[in-house]
C-alpha positions as CSV (number, residue, x, y, z in Angstrom):
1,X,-170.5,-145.9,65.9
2,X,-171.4,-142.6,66.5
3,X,-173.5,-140.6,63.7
4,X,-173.4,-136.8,63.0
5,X,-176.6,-135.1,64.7
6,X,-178.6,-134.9,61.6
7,X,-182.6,-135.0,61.4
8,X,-182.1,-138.0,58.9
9,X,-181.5,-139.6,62.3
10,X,-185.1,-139.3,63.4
11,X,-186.6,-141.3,60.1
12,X,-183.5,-144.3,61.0
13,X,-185.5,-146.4,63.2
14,X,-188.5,-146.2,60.8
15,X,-185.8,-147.0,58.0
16,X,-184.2,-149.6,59.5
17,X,-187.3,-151.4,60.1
18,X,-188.8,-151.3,56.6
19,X,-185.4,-152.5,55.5
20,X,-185.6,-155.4,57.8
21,X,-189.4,-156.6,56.6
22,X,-188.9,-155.2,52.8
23,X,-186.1,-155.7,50.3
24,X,-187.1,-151.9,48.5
25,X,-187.8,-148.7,49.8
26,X,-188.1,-144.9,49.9
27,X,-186.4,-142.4,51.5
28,X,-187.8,-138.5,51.1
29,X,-185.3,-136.3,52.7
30,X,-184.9,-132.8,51.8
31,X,-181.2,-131.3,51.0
32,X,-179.4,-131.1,54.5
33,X,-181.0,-133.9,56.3
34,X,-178.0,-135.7,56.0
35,X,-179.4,-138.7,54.1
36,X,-176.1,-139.2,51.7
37,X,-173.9,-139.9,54.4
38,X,-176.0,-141.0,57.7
39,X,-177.6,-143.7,55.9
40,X,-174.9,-145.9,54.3
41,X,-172.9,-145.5,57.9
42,X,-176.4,-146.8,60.2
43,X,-177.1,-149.9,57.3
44,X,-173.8,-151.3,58.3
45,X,-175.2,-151.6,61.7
46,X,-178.7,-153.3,60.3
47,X,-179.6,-157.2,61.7
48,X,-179.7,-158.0,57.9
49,X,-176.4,-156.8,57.3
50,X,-174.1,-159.6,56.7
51,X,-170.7,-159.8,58.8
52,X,-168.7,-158.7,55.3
53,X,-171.8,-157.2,53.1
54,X,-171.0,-154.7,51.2
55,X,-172.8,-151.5,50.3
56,X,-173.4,-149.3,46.6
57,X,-173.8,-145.9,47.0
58,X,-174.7,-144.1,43.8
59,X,-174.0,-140.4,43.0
60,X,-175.1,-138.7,39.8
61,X,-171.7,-136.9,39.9
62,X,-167.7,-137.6,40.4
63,X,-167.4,-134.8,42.5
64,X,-170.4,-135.9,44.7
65,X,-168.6,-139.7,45.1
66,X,-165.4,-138.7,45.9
67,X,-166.7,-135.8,48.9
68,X,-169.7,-138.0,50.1
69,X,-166.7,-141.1,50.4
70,X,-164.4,-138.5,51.8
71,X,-166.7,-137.4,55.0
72,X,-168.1,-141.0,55.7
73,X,-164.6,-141.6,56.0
74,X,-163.9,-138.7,58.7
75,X,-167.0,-139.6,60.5
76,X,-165.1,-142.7,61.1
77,X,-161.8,-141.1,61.5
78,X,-159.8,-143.4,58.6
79,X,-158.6,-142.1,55.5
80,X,-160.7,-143.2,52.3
81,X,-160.2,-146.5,51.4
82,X,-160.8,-148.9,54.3
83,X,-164.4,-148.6,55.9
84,X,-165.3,-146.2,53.1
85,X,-163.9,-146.1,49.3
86,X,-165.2,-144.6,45.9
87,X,-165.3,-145.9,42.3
88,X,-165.6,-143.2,39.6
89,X,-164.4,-143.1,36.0
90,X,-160.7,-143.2,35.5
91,X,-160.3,-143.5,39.5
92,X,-161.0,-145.7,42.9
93,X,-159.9,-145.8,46.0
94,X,-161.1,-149.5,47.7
95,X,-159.0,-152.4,49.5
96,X,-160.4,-155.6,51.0
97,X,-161.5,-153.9,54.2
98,X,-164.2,-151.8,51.9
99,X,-167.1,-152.3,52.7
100,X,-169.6,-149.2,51.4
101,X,-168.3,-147.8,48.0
102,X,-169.8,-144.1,46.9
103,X,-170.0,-144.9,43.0
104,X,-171.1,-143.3,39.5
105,X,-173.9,-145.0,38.5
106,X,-172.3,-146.1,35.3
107,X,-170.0,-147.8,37.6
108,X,-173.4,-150.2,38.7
109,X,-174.7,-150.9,35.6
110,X,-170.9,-152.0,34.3
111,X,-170.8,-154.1,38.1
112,X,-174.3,-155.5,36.9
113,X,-173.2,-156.7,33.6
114,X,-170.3,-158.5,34.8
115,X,-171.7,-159.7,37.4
116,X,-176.3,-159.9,37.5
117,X,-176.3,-161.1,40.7
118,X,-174.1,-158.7,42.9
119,X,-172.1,-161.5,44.9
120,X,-171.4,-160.1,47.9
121,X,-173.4,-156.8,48.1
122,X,-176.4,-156.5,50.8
123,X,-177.6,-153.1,49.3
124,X,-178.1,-150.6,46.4
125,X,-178.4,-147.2,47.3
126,X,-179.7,-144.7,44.3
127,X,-178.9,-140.9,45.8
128,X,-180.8,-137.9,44.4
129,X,-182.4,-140.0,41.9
130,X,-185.1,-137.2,41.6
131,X,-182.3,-136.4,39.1
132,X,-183.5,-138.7,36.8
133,X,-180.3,-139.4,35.0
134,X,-180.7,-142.2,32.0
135,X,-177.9,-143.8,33.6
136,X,-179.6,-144.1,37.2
137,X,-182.9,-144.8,35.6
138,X,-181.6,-148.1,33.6
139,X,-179.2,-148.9,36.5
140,X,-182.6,-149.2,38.5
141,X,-184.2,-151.4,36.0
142,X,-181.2,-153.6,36.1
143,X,-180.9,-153.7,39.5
144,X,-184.5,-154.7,39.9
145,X,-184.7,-157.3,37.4
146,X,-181.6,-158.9,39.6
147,X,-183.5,-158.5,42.4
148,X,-186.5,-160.3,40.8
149,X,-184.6,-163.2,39.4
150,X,-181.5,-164.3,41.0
151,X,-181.1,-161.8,44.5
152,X,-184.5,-161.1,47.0
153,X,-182.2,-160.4,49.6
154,X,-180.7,-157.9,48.2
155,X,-182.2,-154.6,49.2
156,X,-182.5,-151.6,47.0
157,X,-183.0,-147.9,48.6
158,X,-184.0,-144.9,46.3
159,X,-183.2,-141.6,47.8
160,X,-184.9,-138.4,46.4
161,X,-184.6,-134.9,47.8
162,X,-188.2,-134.0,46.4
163,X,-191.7,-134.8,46.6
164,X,-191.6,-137.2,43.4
165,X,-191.0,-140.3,45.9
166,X,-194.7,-140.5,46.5
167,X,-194.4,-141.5,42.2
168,X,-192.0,-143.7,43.3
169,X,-193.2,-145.4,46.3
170,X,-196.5,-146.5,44.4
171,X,-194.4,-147.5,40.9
172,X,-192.3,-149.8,42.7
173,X,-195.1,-150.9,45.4
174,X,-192.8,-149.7,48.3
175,X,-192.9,-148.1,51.6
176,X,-192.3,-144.7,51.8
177,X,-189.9,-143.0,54.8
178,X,-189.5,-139.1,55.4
179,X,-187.4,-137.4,56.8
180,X,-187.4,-133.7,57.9
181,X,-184.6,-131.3,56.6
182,X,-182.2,-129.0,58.3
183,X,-182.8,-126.1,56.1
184,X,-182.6,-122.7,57.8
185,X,-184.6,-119.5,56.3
186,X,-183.3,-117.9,52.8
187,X,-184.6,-114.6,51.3
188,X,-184.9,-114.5,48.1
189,X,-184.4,-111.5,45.8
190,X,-185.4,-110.7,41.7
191,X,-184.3,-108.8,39.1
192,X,-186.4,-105.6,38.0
193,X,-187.7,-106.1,34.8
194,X,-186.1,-103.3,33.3
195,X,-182.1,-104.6,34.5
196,X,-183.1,-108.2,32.6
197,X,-184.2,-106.2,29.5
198,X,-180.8,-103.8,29.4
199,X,-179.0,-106.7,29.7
200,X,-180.2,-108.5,27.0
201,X,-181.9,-111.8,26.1
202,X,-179.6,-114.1,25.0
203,X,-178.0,-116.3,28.0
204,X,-174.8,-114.9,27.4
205,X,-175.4,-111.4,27.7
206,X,-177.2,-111.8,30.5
207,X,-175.0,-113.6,32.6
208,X,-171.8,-112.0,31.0
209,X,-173.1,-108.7,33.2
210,X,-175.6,-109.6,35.7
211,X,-173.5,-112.4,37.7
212,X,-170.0,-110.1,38.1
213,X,-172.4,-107.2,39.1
214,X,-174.7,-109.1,41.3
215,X,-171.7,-111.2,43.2
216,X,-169.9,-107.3,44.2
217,X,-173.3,-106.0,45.0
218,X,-173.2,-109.5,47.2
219,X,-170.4,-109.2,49.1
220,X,-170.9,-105.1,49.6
221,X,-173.6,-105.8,50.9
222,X,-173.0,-108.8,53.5
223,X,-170.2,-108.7,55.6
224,X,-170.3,-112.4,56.0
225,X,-170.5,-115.1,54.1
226,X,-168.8,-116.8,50.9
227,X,-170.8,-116.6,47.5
228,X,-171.8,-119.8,45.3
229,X,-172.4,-118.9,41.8
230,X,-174.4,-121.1,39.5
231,X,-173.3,-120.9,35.8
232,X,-174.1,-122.8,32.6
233,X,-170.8,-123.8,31.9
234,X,-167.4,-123.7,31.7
235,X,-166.8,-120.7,29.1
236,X,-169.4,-118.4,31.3
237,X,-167.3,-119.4,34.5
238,X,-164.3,-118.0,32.6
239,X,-165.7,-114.9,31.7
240,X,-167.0,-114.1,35.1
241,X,-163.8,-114.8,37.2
242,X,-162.0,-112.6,34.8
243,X,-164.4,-109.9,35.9
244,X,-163.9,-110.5,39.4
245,X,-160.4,-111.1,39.8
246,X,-159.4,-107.5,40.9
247,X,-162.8,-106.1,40.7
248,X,-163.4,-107.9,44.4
249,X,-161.9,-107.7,47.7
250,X,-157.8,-108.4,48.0
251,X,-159.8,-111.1,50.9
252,X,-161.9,-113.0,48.8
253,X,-160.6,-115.8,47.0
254,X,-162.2,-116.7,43.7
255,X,-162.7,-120.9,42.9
256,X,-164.3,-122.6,39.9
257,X,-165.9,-125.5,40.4
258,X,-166.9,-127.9,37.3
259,X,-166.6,-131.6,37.0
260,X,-163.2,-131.5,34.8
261,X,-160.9,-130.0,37.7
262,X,-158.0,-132.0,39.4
263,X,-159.2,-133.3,42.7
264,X,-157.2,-130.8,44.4
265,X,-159.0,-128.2,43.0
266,X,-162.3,-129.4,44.0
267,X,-161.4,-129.7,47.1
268,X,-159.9,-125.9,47.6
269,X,-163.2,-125.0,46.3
270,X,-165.2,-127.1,48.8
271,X,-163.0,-126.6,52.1
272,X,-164.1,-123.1,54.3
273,X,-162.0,-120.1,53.4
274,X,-159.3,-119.6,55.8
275,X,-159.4,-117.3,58.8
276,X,-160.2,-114.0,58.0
277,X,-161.2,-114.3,53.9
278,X,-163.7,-114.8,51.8
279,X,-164.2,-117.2,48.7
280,X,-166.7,-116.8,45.7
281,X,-167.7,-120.3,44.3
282,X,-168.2,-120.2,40.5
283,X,-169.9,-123.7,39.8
284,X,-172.1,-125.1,37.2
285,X,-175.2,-127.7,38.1
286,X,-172.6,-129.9,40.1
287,X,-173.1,-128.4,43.0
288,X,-177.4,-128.4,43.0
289,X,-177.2,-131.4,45.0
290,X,-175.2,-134.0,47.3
291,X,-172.1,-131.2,48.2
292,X,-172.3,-128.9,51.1
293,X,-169.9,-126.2,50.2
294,X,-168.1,-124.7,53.8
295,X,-169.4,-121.1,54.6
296,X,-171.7,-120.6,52.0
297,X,-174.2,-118.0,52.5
298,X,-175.0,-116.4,49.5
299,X,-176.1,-117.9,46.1
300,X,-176.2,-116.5,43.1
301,X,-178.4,-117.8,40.5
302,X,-177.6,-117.3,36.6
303,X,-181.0,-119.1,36.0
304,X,-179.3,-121.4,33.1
305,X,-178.1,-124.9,32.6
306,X,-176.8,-126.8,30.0
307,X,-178.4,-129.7,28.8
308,X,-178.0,-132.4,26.6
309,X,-180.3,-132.4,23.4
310,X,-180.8,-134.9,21.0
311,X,-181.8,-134.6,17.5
312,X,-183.4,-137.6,16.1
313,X,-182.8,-136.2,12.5
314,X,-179.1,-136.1,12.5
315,X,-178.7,-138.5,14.8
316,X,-176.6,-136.1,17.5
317,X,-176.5,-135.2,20.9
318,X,-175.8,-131.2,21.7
319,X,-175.6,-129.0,24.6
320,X,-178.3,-127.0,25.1
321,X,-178.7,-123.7,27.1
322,X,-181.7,-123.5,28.7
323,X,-183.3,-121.7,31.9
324,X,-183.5,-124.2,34.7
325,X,-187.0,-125.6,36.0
326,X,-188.4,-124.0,39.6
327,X,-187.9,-127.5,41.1
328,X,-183.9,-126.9,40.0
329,X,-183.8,-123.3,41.1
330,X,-185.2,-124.2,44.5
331,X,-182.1,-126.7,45.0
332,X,-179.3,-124.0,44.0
333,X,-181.7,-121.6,46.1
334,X,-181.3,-124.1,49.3
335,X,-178.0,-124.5,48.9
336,X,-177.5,-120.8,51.1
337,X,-179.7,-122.0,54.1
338,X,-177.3,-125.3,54.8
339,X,-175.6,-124.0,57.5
340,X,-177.7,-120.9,58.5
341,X,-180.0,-118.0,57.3
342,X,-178.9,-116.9,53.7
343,X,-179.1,-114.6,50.9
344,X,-180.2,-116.2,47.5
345,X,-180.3,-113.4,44.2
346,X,-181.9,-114.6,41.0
347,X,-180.6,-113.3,37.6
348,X,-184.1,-113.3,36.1
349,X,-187.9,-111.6,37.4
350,X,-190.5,-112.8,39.4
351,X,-192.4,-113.2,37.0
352,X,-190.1,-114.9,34.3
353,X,-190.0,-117.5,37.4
354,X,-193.8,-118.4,37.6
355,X,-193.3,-119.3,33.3
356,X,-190.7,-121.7,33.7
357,X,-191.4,-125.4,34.5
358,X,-192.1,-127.6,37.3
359,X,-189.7,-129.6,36.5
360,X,-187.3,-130.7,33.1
361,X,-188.6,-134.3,31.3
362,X,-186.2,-137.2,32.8
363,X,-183.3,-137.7,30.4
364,X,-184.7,-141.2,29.7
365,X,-187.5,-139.4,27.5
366,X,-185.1,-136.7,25.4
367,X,-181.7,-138.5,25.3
368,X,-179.6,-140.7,22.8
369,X,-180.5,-144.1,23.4
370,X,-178.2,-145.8,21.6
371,X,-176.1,-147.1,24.6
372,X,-179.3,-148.0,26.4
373,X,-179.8,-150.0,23.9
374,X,-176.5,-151.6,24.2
375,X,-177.0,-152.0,27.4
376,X,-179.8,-153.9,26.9
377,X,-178.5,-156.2,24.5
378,X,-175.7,-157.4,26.3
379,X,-178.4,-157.9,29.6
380,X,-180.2,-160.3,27.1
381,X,-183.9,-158.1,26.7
382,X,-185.2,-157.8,23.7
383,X,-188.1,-156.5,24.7
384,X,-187.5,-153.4,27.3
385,X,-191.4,-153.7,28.5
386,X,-190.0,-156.9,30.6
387,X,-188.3,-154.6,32.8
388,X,-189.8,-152.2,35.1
389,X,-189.2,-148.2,34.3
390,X,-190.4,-145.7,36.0
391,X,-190.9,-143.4,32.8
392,X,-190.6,-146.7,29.5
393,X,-187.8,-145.6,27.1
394,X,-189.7,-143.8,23.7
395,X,-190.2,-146.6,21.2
396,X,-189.2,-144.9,18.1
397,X,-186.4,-143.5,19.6
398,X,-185.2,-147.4,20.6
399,X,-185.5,-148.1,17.2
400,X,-183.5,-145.8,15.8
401,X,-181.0,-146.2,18.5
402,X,-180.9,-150.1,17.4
403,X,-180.8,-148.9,14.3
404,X,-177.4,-147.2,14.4
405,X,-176.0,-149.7,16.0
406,X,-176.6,-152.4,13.7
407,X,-174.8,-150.2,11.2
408,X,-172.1,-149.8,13.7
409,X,-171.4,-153.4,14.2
410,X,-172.3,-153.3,17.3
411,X,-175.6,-155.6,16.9
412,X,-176.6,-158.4,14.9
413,X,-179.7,-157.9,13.0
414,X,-181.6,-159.9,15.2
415,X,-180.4,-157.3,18.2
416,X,-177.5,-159.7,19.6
417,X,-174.6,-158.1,20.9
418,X,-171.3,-158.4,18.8
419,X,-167.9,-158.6,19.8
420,X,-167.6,-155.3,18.6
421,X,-170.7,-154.3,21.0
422,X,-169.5,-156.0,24.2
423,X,-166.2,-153.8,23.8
424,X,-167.6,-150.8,22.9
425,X,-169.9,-151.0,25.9
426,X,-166.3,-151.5,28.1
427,X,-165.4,-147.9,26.7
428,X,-167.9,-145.6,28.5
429,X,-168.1,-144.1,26.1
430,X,-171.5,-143.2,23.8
431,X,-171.3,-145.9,21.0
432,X,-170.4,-143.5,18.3
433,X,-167.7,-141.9,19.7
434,X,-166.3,-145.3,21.0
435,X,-167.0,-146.7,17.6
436,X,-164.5,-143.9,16.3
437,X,-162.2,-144.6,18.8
438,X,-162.0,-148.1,18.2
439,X,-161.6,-147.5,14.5
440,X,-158.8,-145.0,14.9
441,X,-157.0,-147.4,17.3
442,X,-157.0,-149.7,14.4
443,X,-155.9,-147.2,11.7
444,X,-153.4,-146.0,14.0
445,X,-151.4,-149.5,13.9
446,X,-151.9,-150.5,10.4
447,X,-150.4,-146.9,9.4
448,X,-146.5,-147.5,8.6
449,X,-143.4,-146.5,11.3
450,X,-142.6,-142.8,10.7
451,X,-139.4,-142.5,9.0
C-alpha cells in the first residue's frame, strides 16, 4: 500500500512498534500531519493485525466520518464501502469486505452495549479527542473497561491534535508518540479597538458587520485564495451570505457549511473551486478540526461558538453563545496554513484575546448527564468511580441525572434499567426528548381514525 507523504509517516515506525508491545497508546500530531487518515490505512498492515480485523475510527462529527472515510477510500482507489466504510446517525455505507469504519462515537458506545467485547475488532481509534466530547469521554471508559475485562488484545489509540496528550499518556499509563505537523506560516491580524466598539458588543452585532466587511476587505486584498469563515451558527451564516451574495465578485462562489446540509452540499463546500473562481466557506465549529477544505487560504474568525449549557435548576440544556478559548482559535487559525502560507483576520483585539481561556471545561463537567447515566445503567455500574475517566462525571449532577430518570421510567429506584430505558437509550436521543417521543408515539395510536 502506498501512503500519502505526510510527516505522520515519520512517527509510524515508532507507532507501530508501541502498538505491537502495548495494547493503548498516544498519538500527538498537530492538524495537517495526516494522522486521521495515514494511521487507520498503516494499522491494517501491523503484525498484530488479524487477517479480517477490523478497525473503529471515531470522529466527533458526521461531516468529519463521511470525508475522512471518503479519502481513505481514494488513497486506495475503491469507492467507499469496501476497504473503507462509515457509520453515522441515520446513514452507513459498509459491506463484508469493510474492514476500517470512520464512525460517530455514539455509534461505539451503542456497538459497546450490544456487544462489550467488540468480536471481531483489533482496534479503537478516538480522533481529536482533545475535543473532549461527553460522548467520546464515556465511549473511552467503556472501551477500557472492555479492554480490562473480557478483550487485552484489543488495542485502543487516542489521537489529540494538542499538547493535552502528555495528561493523557500519564492518566492511562501509556506511551506517548509525536508526530511533527505540516503547518506552513499564517499571519495573523486584529481588530482596532475602536472597530469592535462601533460595532457593538453583543455577538450578533458584531458579527452581523464585521464578518461581511472583513471577508470583501479579504478577497480585495488577496488575489488568491478561497475564504473560510467561522460562525456561531446557522442564523449568523444566513445573515452573512445574504450580505455577500452580490456584494462579492461574480467569481466567487458562496457555500455554507453546518452539520444539517445534504451530503451533496457538504461536499460542494469541501471540493476546490473550479478553474478560474473563488469560493467563501461560511462554516460553524465543524470545520476546527479533522476536514481540510481545498484552496483555503484565508480564515476569518467571528471569535464565537455555540455551546451547550446546562441548567441544573430547570433541568435544561441551551445553546450558549460564547467567545471561543485561544486553544479553539488557534485551530480555526491553522486551518489557512494547511496547504501553504495564509492570511488569518480575527473579529476581536489583541488584547480581548490574551482574556479569553486556555481552553473551555470538557463537556463531561458542564453537560446533561442524564443519558450518561443511562448509559451506565444499562453497562451494569452503579458506581461510575469503577471506571476510569479522565476528568470523573460531577456527583451531584449524576444524581440529579438519576434522578430524572427514575421519574421518567427509565430506571428502577435501585438504578436498574427499565424496558422503557433500554429503548430510550436505542433512540439517540437525550432521554427527555426520547421520553416525549415515545409518549407521543403512543398517543398518536390510541387517538381515533380521522373521519
Amino acid at each position: 500500500m502506498r501512503l500519502p507523504d505526510l510527516p505522520i509517516c515519520a512517527a509510524l515506525p515508532e507507532l507501530l512498534t508501541t502498538l505491537a508491545a502495548t495494547n493503548c497508546a498516544v498519538l500527538q500530531a498537530p492538524p495537517g500531519a495526516g494522522k486521521t487518515t495515514v494511521v487507520p490505512l498503516a494499522l491494517l498492515e501491523a503484525p498484530w493485525m488479524p487477517p479480517t480485523g477490523r478497525i473503529i475510527v471515531l470522529e466527533p462529527r458526521r461531516l468529519a466520518a463521511r470525508a475522512a472515510a471518503a479519502r481513505m477510500a481514494s488513497i486506495l482507489g475503491e469507492p467507499v464501502g469496501q476497504t473503507v466504510g462509515y457509520r453515522v446517525r441515520l446513514e452507513s455505507r459498509v459491506s463484508a469486505q469493510t474492514r476500517i469504519e470512520v464512525a460517530t462515537e455514539v455509534i461505539l458506545i451503542r456497538m459497546l452495549q450490544d456487544d462489550p467485547a467488540l468480536e471481531g475488532v483489533a482496534a479503537v481509534l478516538f480522533d481529536e479527542f482533545h475535543e473532549r466530547s461527553l460522548q467520546a469521554d464515556l465511549g473511552l471508559a467503556l472501551a477500557l473497561d472492555a479492554q480490562a475485562v473480557l478483550r487485552p488484545d484489543l488495542r485502543l489509540l487516542i489521537m489529540s491534535a494538542t499538547l493535552e496528550a502528555e495528561r493523557l499518556g500519564s492518566w492511562l499509563k501509556a506511551p506517548v508518540v509525536r508526530s511533527a505537523g505540516l503547518q506552513h506560516p499564517v499571519s495573523t491580524h486584529y481588530l482596532s479597538p475602536a472597530r469592535v466598539a462601533a460595532a457593538g458588543s453583543r455577538p450578533t452585532e458584531r458579527l452581523a458587520d464585521l464578518t461581511p466587511a472583513l471577508v470583501r476587505e479579504a478577497l480585495s486584498k488577496h488575489a488568491e485564495g478561497d475564504v473560510l469563515v467561522f460562525l456561531p451558527g446557522l442564523a449568523d451564516q444566513r445573515r452573512t451570505a445574504d450580505k455577500l451574495i452580490g456584494a462579492v465578485a461574480s467569481t466567487t462562489d458562496i457555500h455554507v457549511l453546518h452539520g444539517e446540509l445534504p451530503a451533496e452540499q457538504q461536499d460542494a463546500a469541501l471540493r476546490p473551486a473550479p478553474q478560474g473562481r473563488r469560493k467563501v466557506v461560511l462554516a460553524t465549529s465543524i470545520a476546527e478540526t479533522s476536514l481540510t477544505i481545498e484552496g483555503v487560504q484565508i480564515v476569518v474568525d467571528g471569535g464565537f461558538a455555540r455551546v451547550p449549557q446546562f441548567e441544573p435548576r430547570t433541568g435544561l440544556t441551551t445553546l450558549a453563545t460564547v467567545p471561543v478559548s485561544q486553544a479553539a482559535a488557534d485551530q480555526r487559525r491553522g486551518r489557512a496554513g494547511r496547504l501553504g502560507p495564509g492570511t488569518c483576520y480575527r473579529l476581536w483585539t489583541e488584547a480581548e484575546h490574551t482574556q479569553r481561556p486556555a481552553h473551555l471545561p470538557p463537556e463531561i463537567l458542564t453537560a446533561d448527564l442524564s443519558g450518561l447515566a443511562l448509559e451506565l445503567a444499562l453497562w451494569g455500574t452503579q458506581d461510575p468511580a469503577t471506571l476510569r475517566w479522565l476528568d470523573a462525571p460531577p456527583a451531584a449532577a449524576l444524581a440529579q441525572a438519576r434522578d430524572l430518570l427514575v421519574r421518567l421510567g427509565a430506571l428502577t429506584r435501585e438504578g436498574q434499567p427499565t424496558p422503557h430505558g433500554r429503548t430510550l437509550a436505542g433512540l439517540g436521543l437525550i432521554p427527555r426528548l426520547g421520553h416525549l417521543v415515545i409518549r407521543a408515539r403512543k398517543w398518536a395510536t390510541a387517538l381515533p381514525p380521522a373521519p
